[in-house]
C-alpha positions as CSV (number, residue, x, y, z in Angstrom):
1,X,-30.9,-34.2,-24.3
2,X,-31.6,-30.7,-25.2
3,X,-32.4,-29.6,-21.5
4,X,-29.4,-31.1,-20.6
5,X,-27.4,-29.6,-23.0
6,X,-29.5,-26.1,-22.3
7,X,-28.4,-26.2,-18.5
8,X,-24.7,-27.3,-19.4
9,X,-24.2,-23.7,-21.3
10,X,-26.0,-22.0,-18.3
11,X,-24.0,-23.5,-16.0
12,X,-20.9,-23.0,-18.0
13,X,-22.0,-19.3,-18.7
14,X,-22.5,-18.9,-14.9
15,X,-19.1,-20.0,-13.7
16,X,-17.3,-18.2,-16.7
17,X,-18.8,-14.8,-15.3
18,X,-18.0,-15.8,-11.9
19,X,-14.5,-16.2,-12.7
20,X,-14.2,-12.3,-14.4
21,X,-15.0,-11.1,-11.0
22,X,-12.6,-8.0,-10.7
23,X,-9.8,-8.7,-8.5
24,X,-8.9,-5.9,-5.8
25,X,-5.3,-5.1,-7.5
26,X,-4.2,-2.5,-5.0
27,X,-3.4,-2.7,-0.9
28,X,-3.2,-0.2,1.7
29,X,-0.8,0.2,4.7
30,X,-1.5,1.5,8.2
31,X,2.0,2.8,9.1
32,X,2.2,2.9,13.6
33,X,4.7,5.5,14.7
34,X,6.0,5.5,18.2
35,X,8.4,7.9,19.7
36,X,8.6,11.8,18.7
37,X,5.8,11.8,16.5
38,X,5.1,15.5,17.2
39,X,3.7,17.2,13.4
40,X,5.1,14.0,11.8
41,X,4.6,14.0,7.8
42,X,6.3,11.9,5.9
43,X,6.5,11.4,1.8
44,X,6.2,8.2,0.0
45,X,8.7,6.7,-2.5
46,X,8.8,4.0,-4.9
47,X,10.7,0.7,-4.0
48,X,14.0,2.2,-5.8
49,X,14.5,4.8,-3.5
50,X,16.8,3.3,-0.6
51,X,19.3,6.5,0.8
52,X,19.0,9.4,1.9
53,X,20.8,10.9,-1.0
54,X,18.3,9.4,-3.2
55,X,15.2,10.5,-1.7
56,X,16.7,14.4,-1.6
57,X,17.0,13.4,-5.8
58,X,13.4,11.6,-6.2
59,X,10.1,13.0,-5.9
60,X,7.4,11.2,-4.2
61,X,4.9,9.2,-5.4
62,X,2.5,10.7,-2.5
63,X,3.8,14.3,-0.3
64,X,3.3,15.6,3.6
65,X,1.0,12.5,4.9
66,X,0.3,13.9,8.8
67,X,0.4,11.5,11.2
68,X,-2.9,11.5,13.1
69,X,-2.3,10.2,16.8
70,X,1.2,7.9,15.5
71,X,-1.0,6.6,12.6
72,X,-0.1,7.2,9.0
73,X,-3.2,5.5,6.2
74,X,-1.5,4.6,3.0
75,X,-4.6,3.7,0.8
76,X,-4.8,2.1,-3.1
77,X,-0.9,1.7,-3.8
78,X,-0.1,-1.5,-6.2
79,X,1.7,-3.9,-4.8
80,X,5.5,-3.6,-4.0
81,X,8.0,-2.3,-1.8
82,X,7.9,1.4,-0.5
83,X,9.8,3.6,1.3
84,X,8.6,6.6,3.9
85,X,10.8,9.7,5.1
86,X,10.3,11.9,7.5
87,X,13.0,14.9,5.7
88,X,15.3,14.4,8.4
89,X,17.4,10.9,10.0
90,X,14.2,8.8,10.0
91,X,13.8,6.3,7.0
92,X,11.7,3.3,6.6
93,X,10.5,0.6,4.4
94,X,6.8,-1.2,3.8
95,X,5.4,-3.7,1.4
96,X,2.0,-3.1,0.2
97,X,0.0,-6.9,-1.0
98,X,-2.6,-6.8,-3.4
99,X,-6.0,-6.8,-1.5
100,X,-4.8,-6.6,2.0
101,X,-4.1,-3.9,4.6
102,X,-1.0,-4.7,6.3
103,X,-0.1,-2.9,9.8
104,X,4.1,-1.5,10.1
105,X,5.6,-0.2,13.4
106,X,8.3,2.0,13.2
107,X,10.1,4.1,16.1
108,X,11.1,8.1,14.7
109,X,14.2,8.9,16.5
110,X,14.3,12.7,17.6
111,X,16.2,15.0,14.8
């Protein structure tokens, strides 16, 4: 009875450790660009941010990402809703998920 009560608490000790594993609690973004990408840098806003009269108020949560080849790498944001801008007529919106990288396509529009 004792070694079965001795592997019970080893087993139970195993699966309660197993289940503290850290969970990934941020998610990256891979924002595409097509169109007049030409020194493209955008800034990064929190989910509140939705006009462009907001975003000349706000400041950025992250400043001047360059876009290499279309490709903008958003990396270890929680999760939520986002917003990019380009500082002139292009505006767009992304979701980051918790523990995933998640691919958006957006088309800049010449200023």
């Amino acid at each position: 009875m004792k070694k079965i009560t001795k592997y019970s608490f080893l087993l139970l000790l195993i699966l309660l450790l197993n289940a503290c594993k850290e969970e990934d609690l941020t998610g990256n973004a891979t924002l595409v660009f097509a169109g007049n990408i030409e020194n493209l840098e955008i800034d990064i806003y929190p989910e509140t941010v939705f006009t462009v009269s907001e975003l000349i108020r706000a400041q950025p949560l992250i400043r001047n990402l360059a876009a290499d080849n279309g490709e903008v790498i958003v990396s270890n944001l929680n999760p939520g809703n986002y917003t990019w801008y380009n500082g002139g007529s292009n505006i767009g919106f992304f979701q980051i998920t918790a523990g995933e990288t998640r691919i958006f396509e957006f088309s800049i529009f010449a200023e």
